[in-house]
PDB file of N, CA, C and O in Angstrom:
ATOM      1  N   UNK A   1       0.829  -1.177   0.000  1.00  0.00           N
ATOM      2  CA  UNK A   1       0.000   0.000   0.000  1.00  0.00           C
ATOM      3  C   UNK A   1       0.880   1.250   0.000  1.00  0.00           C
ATOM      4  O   UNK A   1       1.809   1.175   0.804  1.00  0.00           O
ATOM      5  N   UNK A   2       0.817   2.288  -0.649  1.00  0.00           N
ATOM      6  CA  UNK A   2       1.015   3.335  -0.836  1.00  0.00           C
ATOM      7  C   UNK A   2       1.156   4.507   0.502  1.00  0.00           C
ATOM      8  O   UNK A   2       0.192   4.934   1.139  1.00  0.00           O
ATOM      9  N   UNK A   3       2.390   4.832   0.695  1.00  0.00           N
ATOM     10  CA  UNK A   3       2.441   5.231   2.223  1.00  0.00           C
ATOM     11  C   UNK A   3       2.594   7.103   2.295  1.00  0.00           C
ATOM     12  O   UNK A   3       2.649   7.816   3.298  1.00  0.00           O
ATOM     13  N   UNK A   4       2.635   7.521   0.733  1.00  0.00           N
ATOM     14  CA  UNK A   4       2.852   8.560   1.111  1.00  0.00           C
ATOM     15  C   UNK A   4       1.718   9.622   1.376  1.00  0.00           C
ATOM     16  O   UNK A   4       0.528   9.317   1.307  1.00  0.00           O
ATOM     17  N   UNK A   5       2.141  10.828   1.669  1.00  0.00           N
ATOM     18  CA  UNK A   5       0.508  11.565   2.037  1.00  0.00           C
ATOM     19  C   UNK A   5       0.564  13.050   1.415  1.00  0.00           C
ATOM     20  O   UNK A   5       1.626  13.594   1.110  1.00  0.00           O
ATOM     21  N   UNK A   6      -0.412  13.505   1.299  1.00  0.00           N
ATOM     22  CA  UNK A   6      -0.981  14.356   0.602  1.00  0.00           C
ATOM     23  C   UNK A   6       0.282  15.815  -0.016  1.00  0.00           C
ATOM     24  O   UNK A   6       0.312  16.407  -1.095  1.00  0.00           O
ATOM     25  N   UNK A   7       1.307  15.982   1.422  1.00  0.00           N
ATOM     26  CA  UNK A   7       2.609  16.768   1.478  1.00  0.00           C
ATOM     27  C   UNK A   7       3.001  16.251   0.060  1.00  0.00           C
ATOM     28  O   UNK A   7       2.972  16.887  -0.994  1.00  0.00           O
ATOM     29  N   UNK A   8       3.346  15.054   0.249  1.00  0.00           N
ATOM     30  CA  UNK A   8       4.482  14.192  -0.641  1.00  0.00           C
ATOM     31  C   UNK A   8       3.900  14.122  -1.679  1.00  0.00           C
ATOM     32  O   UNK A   8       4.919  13.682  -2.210  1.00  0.00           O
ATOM     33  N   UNK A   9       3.149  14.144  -2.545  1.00  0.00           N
ATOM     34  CA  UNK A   9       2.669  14.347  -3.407  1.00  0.00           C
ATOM     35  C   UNK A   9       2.562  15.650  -3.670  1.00  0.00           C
ATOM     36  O   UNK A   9       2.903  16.050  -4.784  1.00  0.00           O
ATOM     37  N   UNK A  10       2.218  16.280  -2.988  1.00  0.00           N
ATOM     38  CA  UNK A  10       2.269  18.367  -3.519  1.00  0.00           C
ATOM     39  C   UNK A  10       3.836  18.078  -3.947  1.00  0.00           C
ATOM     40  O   UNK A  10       4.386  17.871  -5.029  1.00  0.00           O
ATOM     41  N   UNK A  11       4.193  18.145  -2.879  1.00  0.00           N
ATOM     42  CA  UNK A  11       5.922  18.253  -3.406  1.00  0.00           C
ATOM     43  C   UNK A  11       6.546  17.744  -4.844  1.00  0.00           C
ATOM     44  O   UNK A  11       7.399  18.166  -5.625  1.00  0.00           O
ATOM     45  N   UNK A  12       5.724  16.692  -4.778  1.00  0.00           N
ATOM     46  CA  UNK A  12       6.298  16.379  -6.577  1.00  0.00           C
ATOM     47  C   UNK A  12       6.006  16.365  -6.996  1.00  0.00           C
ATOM     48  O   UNK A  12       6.763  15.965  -7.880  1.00  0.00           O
ATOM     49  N   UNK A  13       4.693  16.592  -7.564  1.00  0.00           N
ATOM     50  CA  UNK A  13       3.699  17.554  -8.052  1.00  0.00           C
ATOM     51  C   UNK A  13       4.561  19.128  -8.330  1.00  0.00           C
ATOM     52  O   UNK A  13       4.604  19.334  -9.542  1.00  0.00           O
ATOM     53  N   UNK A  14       5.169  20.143  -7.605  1.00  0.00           N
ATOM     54  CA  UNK A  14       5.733  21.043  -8.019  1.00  0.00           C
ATOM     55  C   UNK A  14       7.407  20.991  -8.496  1.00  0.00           C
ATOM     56  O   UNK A  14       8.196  21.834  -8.925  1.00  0.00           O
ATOM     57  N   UNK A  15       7.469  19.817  -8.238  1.00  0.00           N
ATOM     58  CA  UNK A  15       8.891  19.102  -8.584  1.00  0.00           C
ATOM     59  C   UNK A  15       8.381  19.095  -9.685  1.00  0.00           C
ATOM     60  O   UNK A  15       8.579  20.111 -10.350  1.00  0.00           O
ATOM     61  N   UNK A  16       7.726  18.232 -10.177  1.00  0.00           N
ATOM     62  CA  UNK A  16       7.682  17.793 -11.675  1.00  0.00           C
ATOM     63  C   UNK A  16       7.246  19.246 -12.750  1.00  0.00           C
ATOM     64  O   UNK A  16       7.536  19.371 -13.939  1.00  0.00           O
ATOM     65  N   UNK A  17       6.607  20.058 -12.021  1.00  0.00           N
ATOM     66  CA  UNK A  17       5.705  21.346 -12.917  1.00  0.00           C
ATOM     67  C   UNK A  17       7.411  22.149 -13.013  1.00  0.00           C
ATOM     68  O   UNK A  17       7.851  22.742 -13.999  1.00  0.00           O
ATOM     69  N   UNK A  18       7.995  21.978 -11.934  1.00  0.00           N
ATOM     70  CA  UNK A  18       9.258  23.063 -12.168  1.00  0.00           C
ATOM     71  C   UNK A  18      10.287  22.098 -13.615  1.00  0.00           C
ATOM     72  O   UNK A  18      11.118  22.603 -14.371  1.00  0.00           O
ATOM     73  N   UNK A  19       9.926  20.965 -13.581  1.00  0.00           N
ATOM     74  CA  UNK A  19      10.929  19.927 -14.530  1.00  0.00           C
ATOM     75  C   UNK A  19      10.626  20.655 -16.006  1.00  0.00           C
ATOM     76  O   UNK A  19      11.372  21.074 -16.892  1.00  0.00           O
ATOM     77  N   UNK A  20       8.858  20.593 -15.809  1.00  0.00           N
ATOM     78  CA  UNK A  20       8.077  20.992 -17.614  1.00  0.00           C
ATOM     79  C   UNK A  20       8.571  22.326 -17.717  1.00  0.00           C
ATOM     80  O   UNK A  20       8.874  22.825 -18.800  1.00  0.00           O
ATOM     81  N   UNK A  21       8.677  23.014 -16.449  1.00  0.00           N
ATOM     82  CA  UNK A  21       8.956  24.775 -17.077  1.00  0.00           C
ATOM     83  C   UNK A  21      10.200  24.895 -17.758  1.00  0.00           C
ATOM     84  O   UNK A  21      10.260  25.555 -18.795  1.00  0.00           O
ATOM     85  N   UNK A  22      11.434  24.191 -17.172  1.00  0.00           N
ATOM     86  CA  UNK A  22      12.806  24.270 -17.989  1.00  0.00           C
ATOM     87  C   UNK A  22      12.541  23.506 -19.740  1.00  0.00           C
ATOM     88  O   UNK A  22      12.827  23.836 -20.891  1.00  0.00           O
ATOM     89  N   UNK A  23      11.839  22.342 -19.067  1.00  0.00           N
ATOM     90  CA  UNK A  23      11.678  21.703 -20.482  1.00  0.00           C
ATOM     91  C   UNK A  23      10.918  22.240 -21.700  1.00  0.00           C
ATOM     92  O   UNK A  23      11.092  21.910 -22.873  1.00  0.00           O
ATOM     93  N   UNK A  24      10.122  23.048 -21.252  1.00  0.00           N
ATOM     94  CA  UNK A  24       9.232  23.983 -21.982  1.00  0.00           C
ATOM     95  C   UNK A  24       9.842  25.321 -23.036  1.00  0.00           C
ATOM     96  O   UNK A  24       9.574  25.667 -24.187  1.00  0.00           O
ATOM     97  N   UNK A  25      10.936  25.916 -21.806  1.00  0.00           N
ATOM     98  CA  UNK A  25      11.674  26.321 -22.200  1.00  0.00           C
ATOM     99  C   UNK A  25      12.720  26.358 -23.367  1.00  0.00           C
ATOM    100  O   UNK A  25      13.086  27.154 -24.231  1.00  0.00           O
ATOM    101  N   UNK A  26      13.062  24.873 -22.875  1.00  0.00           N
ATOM    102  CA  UNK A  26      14.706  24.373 -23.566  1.00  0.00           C
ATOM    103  C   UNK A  26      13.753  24.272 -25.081  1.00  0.00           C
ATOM    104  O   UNK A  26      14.249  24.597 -26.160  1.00  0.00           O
ATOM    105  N   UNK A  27      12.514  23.835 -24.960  1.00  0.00           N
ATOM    106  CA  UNK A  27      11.943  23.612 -26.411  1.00  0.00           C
ATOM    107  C   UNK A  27      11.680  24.906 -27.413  1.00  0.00           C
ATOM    108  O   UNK A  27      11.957  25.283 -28.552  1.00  0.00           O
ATOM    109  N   UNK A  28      10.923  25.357 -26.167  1.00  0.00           N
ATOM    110  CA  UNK A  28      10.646  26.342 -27.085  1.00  0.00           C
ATOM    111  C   UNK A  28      11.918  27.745 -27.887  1.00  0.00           C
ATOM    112  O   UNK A  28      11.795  28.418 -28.910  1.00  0.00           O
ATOM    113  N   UNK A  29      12.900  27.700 -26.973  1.00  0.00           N
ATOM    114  CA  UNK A  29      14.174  28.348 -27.818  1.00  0.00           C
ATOM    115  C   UNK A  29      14.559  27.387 -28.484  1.00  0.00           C
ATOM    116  O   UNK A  29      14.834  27.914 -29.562  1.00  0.00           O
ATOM    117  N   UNK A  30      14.827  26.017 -28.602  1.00  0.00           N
ATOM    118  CA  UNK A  30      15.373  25.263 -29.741  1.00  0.00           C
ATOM    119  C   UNK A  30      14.067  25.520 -31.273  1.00  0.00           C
ATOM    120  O   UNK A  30      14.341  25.570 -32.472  1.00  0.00           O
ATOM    121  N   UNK A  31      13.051  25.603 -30.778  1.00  0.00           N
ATOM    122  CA  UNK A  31      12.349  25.743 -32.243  1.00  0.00           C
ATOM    123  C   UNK A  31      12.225  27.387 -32.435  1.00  0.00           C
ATOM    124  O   UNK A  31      11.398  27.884 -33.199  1.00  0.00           O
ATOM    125  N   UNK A  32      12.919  27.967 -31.842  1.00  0.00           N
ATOM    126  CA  UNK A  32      12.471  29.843 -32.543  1.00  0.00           C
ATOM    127  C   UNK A  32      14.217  29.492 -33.577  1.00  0.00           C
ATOM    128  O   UNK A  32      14.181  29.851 -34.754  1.00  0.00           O
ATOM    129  N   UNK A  33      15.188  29.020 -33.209  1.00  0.00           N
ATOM    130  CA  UNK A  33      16.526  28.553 -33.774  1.00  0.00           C
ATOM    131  C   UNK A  33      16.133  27.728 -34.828  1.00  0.00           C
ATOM    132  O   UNK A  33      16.876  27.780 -35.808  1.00  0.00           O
ATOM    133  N   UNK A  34      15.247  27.039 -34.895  1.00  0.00           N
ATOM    134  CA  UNK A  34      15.212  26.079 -36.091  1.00  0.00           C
ATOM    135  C   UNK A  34      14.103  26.799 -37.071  1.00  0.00           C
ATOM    136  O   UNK A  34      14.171  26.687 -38.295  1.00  0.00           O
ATOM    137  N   UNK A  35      13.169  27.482 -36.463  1.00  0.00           N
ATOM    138  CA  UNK A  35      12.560  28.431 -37.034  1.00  0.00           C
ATOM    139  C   UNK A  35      13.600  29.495 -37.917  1.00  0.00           C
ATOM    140  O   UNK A  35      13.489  29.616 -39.137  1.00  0.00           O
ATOM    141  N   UNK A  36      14.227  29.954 -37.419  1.00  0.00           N
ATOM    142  CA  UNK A  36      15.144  31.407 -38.066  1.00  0.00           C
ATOM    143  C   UNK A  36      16.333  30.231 -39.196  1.00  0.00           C
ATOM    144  O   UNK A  36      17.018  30.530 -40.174  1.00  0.00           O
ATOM    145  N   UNK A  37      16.114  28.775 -38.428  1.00  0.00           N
ATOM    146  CA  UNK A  37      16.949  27.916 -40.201  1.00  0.00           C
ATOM    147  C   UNK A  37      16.393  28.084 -41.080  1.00  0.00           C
ATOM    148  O   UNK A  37      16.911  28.611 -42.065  1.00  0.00           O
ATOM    149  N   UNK A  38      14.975  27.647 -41.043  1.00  0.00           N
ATOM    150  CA  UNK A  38      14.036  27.135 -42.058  1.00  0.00           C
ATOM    151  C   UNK A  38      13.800  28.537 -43.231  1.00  0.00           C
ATOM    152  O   UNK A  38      13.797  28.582 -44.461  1.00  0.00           O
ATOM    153  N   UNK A  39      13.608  29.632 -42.110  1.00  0.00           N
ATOM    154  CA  UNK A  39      13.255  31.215 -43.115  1.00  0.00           C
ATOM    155  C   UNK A  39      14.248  31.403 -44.187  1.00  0.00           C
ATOM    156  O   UNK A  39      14.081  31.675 -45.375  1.00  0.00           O
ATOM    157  N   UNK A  40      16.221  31.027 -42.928  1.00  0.00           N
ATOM    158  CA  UNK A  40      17.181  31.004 -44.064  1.00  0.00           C
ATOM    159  C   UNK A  40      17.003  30.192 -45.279  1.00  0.00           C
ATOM    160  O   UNK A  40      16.956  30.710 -46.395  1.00  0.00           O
ATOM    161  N   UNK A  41      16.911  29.025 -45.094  1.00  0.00           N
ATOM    162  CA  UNK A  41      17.021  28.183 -46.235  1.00  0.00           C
ATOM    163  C   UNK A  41      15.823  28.475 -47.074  1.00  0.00           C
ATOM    164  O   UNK A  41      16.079  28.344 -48.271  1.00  0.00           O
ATOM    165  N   UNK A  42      14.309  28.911 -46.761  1.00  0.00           N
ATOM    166  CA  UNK A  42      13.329  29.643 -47.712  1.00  0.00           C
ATOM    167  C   UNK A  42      14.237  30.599 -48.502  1.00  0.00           C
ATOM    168  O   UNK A  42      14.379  30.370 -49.703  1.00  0.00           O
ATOM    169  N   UNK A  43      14.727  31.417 -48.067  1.00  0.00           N
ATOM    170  CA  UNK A  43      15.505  32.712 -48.886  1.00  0.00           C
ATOM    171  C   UNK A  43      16.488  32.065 -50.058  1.00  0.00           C
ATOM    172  O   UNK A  43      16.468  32.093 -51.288  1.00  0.00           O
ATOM    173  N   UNK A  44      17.189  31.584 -49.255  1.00  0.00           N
ATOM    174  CA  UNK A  44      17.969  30.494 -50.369  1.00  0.00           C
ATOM    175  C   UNK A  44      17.328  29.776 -51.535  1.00  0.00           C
ATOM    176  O   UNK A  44      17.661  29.868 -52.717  1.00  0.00           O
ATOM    177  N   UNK A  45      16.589  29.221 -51.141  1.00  0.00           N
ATOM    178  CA  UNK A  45      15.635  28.203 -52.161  1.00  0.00           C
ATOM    179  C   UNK A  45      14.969  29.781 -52.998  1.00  0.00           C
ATOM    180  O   UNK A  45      15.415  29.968 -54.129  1.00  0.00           O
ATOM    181  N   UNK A  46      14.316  30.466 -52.647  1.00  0.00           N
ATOM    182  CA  UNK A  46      14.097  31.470 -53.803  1.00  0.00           C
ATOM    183  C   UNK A  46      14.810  32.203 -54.241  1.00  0.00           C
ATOM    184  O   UNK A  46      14.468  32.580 -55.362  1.00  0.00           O
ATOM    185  N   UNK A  47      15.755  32.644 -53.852  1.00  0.00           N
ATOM    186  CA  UNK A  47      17.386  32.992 -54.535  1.00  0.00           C
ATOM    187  C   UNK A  47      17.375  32.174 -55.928  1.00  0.00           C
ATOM    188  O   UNK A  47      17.004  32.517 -57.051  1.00  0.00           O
ATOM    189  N   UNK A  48      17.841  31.143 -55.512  1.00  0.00           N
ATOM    190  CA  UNK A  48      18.521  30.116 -56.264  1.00  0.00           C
ATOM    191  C   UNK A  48      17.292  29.833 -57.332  1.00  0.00           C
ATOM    192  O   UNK A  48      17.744  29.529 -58.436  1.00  0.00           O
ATOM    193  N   UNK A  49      15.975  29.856 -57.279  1.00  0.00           N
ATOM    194  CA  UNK A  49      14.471  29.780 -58.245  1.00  0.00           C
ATOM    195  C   UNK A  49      14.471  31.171 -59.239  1.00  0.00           C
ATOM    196  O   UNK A  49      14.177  31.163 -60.435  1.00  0.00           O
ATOM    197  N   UNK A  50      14.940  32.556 -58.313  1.00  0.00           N
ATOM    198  CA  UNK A  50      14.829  33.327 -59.459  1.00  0.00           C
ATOM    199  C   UNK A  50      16.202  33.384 -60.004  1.00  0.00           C
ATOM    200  O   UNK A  50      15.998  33.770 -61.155  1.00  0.00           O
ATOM    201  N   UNK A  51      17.539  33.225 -59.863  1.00  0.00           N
ATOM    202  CA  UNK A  51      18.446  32.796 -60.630  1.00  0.00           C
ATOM    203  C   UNK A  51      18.392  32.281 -61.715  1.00  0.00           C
ATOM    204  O   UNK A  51      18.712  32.969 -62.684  1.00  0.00           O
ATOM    205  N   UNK A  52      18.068  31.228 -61.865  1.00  0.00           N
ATOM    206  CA  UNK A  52      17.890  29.596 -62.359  1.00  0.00           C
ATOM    207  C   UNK A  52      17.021  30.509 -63.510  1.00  0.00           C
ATOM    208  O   UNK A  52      17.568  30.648 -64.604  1.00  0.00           O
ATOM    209  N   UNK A  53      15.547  31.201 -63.277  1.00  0.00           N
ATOM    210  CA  UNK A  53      14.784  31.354 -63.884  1.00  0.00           C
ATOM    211  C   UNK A  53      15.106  32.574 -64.969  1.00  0.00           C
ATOM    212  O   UNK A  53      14.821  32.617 -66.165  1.00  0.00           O
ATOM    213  N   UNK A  54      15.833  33.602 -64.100  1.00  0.00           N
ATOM    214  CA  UNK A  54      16.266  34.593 -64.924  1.00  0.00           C
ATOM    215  C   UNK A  54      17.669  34.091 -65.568  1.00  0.00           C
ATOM    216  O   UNK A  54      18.117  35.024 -66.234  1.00  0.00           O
ATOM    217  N   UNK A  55      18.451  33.065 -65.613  1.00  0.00           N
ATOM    218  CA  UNK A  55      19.416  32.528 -66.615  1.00  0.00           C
ATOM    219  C   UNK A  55      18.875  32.010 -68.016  1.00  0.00           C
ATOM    220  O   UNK A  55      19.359  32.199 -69.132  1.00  0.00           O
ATOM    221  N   UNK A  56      17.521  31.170 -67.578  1.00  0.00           N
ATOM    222  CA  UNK A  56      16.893  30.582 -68.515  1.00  0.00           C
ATOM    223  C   UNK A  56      16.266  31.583 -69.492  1.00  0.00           C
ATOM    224  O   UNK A  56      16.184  31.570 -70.720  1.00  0.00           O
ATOM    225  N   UNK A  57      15.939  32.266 -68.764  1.00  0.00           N
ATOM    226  CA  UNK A  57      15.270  33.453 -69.946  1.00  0.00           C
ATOM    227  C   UNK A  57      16.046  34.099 -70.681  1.00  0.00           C
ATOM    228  O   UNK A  57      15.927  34.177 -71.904  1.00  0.00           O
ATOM    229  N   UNK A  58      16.951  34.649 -69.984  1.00  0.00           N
ATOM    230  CA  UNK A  58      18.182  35.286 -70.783  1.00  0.00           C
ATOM    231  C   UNK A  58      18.871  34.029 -72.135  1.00  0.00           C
ATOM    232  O   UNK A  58      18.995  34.272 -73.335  1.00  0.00           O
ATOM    233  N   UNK A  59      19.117  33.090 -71.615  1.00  0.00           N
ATOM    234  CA  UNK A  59      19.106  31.717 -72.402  1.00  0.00           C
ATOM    235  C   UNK A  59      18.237  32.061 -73.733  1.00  0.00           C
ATOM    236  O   UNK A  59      18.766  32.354 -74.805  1.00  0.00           O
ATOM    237  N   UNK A  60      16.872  31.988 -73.530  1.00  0.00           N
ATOM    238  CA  UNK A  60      15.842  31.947 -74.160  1.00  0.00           C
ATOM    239  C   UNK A  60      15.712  33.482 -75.118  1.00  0.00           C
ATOM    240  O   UNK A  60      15.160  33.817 -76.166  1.00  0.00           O
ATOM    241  N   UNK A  61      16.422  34.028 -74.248  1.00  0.00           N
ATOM    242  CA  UNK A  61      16.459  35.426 -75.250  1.00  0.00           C
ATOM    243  C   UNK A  61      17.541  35.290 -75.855  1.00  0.00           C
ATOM    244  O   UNK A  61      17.086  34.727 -76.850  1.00  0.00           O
ATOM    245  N   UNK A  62      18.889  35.377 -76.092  1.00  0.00           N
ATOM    246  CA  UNK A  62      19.745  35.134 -76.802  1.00  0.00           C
ATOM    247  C   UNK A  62      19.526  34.556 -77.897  1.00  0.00           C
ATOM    248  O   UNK A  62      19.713  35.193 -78.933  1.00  0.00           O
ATOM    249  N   UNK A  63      19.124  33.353 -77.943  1.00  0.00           N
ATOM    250  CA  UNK A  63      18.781  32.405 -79.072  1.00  0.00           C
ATOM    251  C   UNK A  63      17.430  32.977 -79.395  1.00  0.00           C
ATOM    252  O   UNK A  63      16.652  32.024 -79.367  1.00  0.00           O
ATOM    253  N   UNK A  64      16.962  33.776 -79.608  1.00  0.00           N
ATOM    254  CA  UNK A  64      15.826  34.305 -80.191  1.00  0.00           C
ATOM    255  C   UNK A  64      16.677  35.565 -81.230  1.00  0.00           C
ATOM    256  O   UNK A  64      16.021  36.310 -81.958  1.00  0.00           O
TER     257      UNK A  64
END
């Protein structure tokens, strides 16, 4: 049978809520960081789309 009492349970009960707040934390700055990757590599990827696109045309104009 289960011996502890109502104390002992609050207690880790705010043990564990203080565990989620760091962990909450640690998450939520790791995804604003992976967030500010993803925007980079968007920029990149349309960089590299209107490049590509304005070579081809120029391509396409030349030989015209």
């Amino acid at each position: 049978m289960d011996t502890r009492t109502i104390h002992d349970v609050a207690a880790e009960m705010e043990a564990h809520e203080r565990e989620c707040a760091v962990y909450r934390d640690m998450t939520k700055m790791q995804l604003e960081k992976l967030e500010g990757r993803i925007k980079r590599l968007e920029m990149l990827i349309m960089a590299s789309t209107i490049s590509t696109a304005s070579l081809i045309l120029v391509i396409v104009m030349k030989t015209i």
